[in-house]
mmCIF file of the C-alpha atoms, coordinates in Angstrom:
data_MODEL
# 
_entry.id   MODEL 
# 
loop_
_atom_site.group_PDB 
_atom_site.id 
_atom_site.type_symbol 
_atom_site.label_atom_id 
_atom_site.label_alt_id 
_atom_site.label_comp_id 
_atom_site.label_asym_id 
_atom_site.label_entity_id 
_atom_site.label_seq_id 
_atom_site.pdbx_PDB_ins_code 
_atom_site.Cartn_x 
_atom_site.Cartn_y 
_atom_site.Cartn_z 
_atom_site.occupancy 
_atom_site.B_iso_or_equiv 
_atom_site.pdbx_formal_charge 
_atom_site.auth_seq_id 
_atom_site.auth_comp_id 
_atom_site.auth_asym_id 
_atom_site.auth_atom_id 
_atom_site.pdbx_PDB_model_num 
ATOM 1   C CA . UNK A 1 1   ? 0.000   0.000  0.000   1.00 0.00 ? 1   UNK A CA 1 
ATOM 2   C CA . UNK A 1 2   ? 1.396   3.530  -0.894  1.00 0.00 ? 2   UNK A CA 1 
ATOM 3   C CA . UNK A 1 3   ? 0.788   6.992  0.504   1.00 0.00 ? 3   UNK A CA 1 
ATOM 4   C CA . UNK A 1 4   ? -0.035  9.693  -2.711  1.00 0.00 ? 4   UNK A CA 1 
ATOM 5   C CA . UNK A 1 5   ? 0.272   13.323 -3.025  1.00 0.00 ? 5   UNK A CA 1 
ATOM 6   C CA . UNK A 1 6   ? -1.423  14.189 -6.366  1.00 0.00 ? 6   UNK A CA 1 
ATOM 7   C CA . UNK A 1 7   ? -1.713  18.006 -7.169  1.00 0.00 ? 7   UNK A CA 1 
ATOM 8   C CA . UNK A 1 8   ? -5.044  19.227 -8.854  1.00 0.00 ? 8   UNK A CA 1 
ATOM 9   C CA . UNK A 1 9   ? -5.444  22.386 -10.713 1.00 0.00 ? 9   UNK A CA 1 
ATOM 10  C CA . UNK A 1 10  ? -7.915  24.451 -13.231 1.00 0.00 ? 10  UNK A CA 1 
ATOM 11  C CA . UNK A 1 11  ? -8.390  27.454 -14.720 1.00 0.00 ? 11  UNK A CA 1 
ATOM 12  C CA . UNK A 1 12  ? -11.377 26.603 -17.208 1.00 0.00 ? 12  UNK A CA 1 
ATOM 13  C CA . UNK A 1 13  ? -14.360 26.563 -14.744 1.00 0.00 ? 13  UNK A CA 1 
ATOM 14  C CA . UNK A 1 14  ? -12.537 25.525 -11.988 1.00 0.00 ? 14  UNK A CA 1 
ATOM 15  C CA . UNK A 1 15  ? -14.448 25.124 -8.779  1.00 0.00 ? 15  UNK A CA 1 
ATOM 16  C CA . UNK A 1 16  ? -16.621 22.943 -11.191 1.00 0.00 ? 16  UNK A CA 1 
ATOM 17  C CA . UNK A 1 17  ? -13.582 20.867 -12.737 1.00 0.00 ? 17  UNK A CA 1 
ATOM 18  C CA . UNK A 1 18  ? -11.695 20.879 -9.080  1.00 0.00 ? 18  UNK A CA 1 
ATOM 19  C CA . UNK A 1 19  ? -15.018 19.935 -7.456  1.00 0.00 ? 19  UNK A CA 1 
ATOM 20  C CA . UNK A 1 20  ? -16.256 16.978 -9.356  1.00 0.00 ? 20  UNK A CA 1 
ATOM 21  C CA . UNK A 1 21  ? -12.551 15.531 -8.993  1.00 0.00 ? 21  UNK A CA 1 
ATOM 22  C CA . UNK A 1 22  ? -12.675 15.561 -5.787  1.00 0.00 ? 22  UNK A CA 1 
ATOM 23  C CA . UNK A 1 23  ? -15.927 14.161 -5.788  1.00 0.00 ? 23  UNK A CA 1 
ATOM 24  C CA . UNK A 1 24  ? -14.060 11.219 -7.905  1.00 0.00 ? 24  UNK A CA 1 
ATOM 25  C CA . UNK A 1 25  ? -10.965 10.955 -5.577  1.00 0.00 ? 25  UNK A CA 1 
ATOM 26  C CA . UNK A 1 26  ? -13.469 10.531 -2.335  1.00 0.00 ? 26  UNK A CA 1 
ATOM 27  C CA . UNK A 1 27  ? -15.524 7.672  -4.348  1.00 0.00 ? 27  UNK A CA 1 
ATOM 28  C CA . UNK A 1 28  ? -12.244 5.878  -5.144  1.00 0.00 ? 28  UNK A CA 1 
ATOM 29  C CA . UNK A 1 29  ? -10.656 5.979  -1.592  1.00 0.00 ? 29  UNK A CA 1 
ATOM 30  C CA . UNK A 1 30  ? -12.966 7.509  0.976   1.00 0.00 ? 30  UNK A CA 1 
ATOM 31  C CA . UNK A 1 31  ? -9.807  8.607  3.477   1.00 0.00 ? 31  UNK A CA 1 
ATOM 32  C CA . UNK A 1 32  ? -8.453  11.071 1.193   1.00 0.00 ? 32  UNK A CA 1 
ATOM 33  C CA . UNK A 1 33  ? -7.243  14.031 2.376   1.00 0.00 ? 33  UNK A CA 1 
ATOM 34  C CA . UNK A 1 34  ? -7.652  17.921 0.785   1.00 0.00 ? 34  UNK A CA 1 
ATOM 35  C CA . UNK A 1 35  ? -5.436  20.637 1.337   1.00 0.00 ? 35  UNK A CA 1 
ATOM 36  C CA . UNK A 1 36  ? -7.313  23.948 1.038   1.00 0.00 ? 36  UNK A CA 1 
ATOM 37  C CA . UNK A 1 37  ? -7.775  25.672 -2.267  1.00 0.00 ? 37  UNK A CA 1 
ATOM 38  C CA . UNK A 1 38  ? -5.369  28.459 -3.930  1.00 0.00 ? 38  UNK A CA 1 
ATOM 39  C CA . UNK A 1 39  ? -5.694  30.893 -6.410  1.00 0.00 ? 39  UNK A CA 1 
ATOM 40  C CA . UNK A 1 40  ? -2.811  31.706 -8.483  1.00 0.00 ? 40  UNK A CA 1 
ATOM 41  C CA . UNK A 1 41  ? -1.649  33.475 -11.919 1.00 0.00 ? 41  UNK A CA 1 
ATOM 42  C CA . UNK A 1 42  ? -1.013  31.036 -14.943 1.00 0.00 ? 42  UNK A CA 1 
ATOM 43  C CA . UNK A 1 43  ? 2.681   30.567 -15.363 1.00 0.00 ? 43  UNK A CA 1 
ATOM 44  C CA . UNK A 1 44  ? 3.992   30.072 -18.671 1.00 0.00 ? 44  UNK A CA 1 
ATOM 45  C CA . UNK A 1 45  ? 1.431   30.887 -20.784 1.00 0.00 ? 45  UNK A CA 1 
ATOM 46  C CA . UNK A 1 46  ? -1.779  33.964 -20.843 1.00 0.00 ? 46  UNK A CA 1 
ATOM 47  C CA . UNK A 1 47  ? -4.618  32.465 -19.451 1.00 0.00 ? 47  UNK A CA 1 
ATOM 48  C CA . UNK A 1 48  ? -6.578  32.829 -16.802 1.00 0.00 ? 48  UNK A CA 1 
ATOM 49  C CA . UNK A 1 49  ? -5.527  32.526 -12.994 1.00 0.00 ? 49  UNK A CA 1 
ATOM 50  C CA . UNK A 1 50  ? -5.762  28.563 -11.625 1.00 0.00 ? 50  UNK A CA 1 
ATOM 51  C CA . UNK A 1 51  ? -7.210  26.927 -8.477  1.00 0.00 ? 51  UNK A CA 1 
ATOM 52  C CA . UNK A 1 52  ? -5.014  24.370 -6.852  1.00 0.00 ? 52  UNK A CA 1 
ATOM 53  C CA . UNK A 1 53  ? -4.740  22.023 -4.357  1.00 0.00 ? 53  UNK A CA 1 
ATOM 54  C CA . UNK A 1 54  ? -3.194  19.111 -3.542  1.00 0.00 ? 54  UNK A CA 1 
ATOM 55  C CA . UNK A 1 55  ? -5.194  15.502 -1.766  1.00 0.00 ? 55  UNK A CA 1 
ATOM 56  C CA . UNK A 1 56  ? -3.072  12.764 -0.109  1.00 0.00 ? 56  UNK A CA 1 
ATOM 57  C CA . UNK A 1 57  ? -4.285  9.541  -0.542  1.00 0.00 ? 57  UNK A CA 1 
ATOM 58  C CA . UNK A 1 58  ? -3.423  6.615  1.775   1.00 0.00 ? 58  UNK A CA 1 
ATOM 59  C CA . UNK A 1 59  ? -3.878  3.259  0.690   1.00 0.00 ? 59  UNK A CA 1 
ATOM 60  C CA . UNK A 1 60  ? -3.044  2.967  -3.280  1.00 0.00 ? 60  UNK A CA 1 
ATOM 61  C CA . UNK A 1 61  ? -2.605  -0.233 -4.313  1.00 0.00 ? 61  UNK A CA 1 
ATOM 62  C CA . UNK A 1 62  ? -0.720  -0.030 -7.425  1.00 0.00 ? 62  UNK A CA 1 
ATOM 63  C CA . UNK A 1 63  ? 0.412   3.645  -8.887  1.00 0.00 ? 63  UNK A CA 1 
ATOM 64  C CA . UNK A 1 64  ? 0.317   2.618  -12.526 1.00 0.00 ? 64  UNK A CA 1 
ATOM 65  C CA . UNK A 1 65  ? -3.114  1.741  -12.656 1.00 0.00 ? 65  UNK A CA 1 
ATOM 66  C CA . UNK A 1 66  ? -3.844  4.933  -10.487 1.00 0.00 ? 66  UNK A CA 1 
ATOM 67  C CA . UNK A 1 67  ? -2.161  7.163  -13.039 1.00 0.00 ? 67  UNK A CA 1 
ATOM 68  C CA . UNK A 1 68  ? -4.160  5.796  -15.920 1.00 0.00 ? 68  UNK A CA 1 
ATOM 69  C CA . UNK A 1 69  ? -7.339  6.597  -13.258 1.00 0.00 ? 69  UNK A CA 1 
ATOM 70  C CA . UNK A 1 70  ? -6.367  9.965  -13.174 1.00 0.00 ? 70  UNK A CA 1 
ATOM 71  C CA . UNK A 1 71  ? -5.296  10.144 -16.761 1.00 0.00 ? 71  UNK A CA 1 
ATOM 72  C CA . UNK A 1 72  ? -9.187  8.750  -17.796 1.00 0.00 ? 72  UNK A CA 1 
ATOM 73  C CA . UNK A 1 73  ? -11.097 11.897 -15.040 1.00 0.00 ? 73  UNK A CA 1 
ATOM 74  C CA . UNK A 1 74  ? -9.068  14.536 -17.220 1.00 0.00 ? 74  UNK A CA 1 
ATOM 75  C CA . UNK A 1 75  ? -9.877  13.685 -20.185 1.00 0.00 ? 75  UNK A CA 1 
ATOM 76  C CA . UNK A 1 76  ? -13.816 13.162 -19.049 1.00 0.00 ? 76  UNK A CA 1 
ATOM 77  C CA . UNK A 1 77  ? -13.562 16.203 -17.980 1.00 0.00 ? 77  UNK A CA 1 
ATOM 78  C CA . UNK A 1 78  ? -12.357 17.393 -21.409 1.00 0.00 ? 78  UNK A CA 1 
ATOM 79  C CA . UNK A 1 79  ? -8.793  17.763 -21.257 1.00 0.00 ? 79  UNK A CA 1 
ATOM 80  C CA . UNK A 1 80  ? -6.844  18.968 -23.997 1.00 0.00 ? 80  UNK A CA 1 
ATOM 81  C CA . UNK A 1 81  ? -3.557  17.088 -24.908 1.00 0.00 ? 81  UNK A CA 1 
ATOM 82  C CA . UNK A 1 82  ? -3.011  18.237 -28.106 1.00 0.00 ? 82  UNK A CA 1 
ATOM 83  C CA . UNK A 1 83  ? 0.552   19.664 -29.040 1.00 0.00 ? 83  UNK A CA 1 
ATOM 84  C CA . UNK A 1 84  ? 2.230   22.327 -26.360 1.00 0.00 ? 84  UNK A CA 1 
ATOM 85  C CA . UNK A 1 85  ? 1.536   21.714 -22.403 1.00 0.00 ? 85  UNK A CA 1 
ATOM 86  C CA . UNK A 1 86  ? 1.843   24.973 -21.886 1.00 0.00 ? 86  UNK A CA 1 
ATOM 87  C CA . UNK A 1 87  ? -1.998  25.967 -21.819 1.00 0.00 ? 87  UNK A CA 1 
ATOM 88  C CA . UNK A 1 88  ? -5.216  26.541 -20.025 1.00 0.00 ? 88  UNK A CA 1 
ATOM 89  C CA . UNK A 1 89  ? -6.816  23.409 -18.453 1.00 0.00 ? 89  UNK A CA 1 
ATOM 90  C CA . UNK A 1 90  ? -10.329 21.982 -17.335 1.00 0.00 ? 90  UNK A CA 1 
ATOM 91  C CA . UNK A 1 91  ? -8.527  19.103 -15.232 1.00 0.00 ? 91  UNK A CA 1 
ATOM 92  C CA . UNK A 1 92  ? -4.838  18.766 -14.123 1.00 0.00 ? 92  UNK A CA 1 
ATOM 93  C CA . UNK A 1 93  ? -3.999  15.901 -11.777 1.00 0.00 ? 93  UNK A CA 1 
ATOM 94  C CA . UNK A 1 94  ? -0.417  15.069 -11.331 1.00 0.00 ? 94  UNK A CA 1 
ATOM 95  C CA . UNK A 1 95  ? 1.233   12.484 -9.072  1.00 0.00 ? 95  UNK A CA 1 
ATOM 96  C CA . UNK A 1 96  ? 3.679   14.807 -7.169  1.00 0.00 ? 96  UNK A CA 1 
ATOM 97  C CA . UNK A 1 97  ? 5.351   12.257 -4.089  1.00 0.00 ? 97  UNK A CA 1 
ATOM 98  C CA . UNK A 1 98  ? 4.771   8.144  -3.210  1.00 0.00 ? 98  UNK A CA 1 
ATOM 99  C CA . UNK A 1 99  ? 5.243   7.166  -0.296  1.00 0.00 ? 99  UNK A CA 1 
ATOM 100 C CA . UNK A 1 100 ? 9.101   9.437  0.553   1.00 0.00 ? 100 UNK A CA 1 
ATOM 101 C CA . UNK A 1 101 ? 9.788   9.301  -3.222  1.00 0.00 ? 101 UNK A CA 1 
ATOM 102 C CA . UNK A 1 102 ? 9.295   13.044 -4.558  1.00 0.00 ? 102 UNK A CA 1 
ATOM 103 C CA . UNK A 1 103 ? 8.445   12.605 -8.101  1.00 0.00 ? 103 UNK A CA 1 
ATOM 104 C CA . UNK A 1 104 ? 8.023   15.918 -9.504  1.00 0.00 ? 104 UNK A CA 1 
ATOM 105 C CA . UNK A 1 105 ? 10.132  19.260 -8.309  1.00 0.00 ? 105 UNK A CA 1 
ATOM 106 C CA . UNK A 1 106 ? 7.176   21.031 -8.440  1.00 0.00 ? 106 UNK A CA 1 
ATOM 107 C CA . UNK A 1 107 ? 6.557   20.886 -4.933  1.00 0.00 ? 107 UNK A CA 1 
ATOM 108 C CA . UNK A 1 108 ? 9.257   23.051 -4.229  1.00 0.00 ? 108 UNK A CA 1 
ATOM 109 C CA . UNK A 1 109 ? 9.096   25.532 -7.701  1.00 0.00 ? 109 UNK A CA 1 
ATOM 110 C CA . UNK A 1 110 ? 6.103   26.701 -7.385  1.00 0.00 ? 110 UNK A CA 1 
ATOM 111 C CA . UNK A 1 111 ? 4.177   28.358 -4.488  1.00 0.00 ? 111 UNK A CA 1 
ATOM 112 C CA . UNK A 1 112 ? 1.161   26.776 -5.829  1.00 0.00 ? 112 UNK A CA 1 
ATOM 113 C CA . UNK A 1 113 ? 2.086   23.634 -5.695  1.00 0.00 ? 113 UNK A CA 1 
ATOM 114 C CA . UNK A 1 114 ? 4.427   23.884 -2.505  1.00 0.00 ? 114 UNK A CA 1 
ATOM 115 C CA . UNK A 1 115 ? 1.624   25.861 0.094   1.00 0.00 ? 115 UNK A CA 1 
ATOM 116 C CA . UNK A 1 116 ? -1.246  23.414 -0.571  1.00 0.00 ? 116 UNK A CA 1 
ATOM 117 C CA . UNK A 1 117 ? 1.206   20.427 -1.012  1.00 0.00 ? 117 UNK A CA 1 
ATOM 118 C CA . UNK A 1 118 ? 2.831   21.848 3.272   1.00 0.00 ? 118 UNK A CA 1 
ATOM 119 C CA . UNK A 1 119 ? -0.580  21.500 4.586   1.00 0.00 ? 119 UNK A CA 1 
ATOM 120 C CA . UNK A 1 120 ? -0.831  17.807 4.662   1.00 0.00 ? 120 UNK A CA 1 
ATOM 121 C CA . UNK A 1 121 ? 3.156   16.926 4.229   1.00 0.00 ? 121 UNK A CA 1 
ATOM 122 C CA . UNK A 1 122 ? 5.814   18.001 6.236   1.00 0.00 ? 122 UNK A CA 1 
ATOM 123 C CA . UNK A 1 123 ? 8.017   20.277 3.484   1.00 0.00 ? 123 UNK A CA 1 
ATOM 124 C CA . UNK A 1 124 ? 10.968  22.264 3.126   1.00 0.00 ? 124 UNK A CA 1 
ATOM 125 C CA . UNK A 1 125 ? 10.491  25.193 5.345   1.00 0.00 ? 125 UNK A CA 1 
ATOM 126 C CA . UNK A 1 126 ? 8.505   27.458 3.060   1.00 0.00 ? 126 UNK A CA 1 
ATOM 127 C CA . UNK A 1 127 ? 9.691   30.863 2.131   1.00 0.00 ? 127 UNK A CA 1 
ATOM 128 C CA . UNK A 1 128 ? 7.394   33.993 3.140   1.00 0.00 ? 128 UNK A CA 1 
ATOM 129 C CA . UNK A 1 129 ? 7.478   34.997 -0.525  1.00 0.00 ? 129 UNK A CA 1 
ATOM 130 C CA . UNK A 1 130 ? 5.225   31.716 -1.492  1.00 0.00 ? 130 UNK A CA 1 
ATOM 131 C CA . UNK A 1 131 ? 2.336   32.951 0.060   1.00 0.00 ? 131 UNK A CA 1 
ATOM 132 C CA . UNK A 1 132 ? 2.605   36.371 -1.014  1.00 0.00 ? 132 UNK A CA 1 
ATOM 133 C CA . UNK A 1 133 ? 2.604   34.378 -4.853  1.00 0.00 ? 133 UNK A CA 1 
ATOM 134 C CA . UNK A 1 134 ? -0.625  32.457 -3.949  1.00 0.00 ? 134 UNK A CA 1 
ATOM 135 C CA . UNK A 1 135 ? -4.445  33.548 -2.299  1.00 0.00 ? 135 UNK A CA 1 
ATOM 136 C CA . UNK A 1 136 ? -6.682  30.870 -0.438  1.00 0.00 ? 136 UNK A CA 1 
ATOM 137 C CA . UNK A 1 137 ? -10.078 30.478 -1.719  1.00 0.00 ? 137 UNK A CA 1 
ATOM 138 C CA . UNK A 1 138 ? -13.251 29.479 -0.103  1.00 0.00 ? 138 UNK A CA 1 
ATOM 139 C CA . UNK A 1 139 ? -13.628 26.493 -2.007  1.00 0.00 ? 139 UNK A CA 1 
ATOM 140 C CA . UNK A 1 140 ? -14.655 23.848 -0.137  1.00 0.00 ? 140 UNK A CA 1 
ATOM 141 C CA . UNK A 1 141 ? -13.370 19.957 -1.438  1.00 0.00 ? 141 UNK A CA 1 
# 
C-alpha cells in the first residue's frame, strides 16, 4: 500500500472541474485528504488565474493503474492534450510524491504547488514569498 500526493489544478471553470474531482478521488478511496484551495496566476502561458490544491491519498494499491485513473477523469472532464503543455486546463492531476519518493520538483518551484502540497506533508520550510505568490479560496473539497 502507498501513501499519494497528487496536485489538482484548473483554470477553465474551476471550482466545477476541481469539485467533481474531488468528488471522484473521495468515491475511489474515501480517506483522502484535501489541502485547502489556492488561487494563483497562470505561469507560462496567458490564461486565466488557476485553483489548486493538492489531496493525499493513503492506501493505493498499485500507482500505474492509479495514473491511468487519473489520466481517464481529465480527459472526461475534457482535457486537452493536443501539441504544447503549456496551456489553459479543465482538469490537471499530477502524481507529485509516493510514499518518501518526490516525483516531480514542483513541490518546491512553485508556491502553488508547494503551500497546498505543506498543509498535509511536512516540506521544506517554506519561504514567506510563497504565500505572497498564492491567495486561499473558499472552495470547499
Amino acid at each position: 500500500m502507498h501513501t499519494v500526493l497528487l496536485g489538482l489544478g484548473s483554470n477553465i471553470e474551476p471550482e466545477f472541474h476541481l469539485s467533481q474531482a474531488a468528488v471522484a478521488l473521495r468515491a475511489l478511496l474515501p480517506d483522502v485528504q484535501f489541502s485547502s484551495v489556492y488561487r494563483s496566476k497562470a505561469v507560462g502561458m496567458d490564461g486565466d488565474d488557476f485553483l489548486n490544491a493538492c489531496a493525499l491519498l493513503k492506501g493505493v494499491n498499485d500507482v500505474e493503474v492509479l495514473q491511468v485513473w487519473l489520466k481517464a477523469l481529465e480527459d472526461q472532464h475534457g482535457r486537452d492534450r493536443s501539441e504544447g503543455s503549456w496551456k489553459p486546463r479543465t482538469l490537471d492531476l499530477d502524481i507529485l510524491m509516493v510514499d518518501e519518493a518526490l516525483l516531480e520538483e514542483d513541490v518546491y518551484q512553485y508556491a502553488h504547488v508547494l503551500v497546498p502540497a505543506s498543509e498535509l506533508i511536512p516540506c521544506k520550510a517554506i519561504a514567506g514569498k510563497a504565500y505572497a505568490l498564492v491567495k486561499k479560496v473558499e472552495l470547499e473539497l
